[in-house]
C-alpha positions as CSV (number, residue, x, y, z in Angstrom):
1,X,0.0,0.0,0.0
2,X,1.5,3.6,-0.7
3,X,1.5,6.1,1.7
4,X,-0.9,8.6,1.5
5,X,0.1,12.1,0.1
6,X,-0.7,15.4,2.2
7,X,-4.1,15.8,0.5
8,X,-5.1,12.2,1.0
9,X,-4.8,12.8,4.1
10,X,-5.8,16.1,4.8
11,X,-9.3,14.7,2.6
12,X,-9.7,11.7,5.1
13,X,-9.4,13.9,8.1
14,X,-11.4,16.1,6.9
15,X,-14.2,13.3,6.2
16,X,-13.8,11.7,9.7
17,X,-15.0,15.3,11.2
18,X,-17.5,15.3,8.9
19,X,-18.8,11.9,10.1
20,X,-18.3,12.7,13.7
21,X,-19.9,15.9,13.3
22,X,-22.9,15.0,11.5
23,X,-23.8,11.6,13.9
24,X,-23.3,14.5,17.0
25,X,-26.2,16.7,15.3
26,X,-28.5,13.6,14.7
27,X,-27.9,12.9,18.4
28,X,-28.9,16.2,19.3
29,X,-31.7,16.5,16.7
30,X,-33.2,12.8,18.5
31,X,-32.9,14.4,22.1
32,X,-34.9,17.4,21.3
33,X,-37.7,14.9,19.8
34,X,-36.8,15.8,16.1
35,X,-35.9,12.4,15.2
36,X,-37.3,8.9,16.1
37,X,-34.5,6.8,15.8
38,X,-30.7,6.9,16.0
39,X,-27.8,4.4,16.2
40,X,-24.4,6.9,17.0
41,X,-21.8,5.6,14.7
42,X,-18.8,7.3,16.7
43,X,-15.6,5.1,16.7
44,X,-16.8,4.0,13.2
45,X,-15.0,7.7,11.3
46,X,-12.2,5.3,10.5
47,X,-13.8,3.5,8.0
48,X,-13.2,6.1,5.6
49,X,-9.5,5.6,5.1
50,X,-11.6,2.2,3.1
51,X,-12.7,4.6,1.0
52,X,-9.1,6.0,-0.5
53,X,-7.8,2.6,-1.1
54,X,-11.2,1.5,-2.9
55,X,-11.2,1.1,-6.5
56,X,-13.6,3.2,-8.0
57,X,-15.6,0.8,-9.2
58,X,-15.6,-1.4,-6.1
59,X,-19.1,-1.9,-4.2
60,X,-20.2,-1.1,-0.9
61,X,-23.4,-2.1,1.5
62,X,-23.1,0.3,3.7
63,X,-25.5,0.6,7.1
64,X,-26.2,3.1,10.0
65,X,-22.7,2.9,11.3
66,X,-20.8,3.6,7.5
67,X,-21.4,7.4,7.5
68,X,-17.8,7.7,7.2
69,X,-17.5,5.0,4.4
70,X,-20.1,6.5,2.3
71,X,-19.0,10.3,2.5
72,X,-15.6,9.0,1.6
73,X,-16.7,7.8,-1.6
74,X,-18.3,10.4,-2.2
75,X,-21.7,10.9,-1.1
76,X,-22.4,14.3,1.1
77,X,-23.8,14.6,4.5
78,X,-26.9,15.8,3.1
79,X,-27.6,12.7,1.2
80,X,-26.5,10.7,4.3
81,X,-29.2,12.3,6.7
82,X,-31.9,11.7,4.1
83,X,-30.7,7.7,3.9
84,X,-29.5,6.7,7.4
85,X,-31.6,9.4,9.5
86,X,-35.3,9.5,8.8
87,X,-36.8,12.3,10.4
């Protein structure tokens, strides 16, 4: 496996606090009633650095906990709320 250049990383940093941010205002969104059902996916922001080494063409079944898998291939937090967080 290569090592990642500065903007690899930089990217997957930058997805993991998107991941972590995003489950924290779900979480906040459930406890003020707004939302019916959530699973926090924290400790799971990781998965993203999947995402680099994926071929592009490579699948993925993600569930609740994959926030950080998805938004590394790709897919934005808005999309992610509208899939994984139901409200």
């Amino acid at each position: 496996m290569p090592a990642l250049s500065k903007e690899e990383k930089l990217r997957l940093l930058t997805t993991m606090l998107e991941s972590r941010h995003a489950d924290l205002r779900e979480q906040n969104l459930n406890r003020q009633g707004k939302g019916h059902f959530h699973v926090s996916g924290m400790g799971h922001e990781a998965l993203a650095a999947i995402s680099i080494q994926m071929e592009p063409d490579d699948y993925i079944v993600p569930y609740y906990r994959d926030r950080g898998l998805v938004l590394g291939r790709g897919m934005t937090t808005r999309a992610c709320s509208g899939i994984f967080c139901q409200t």
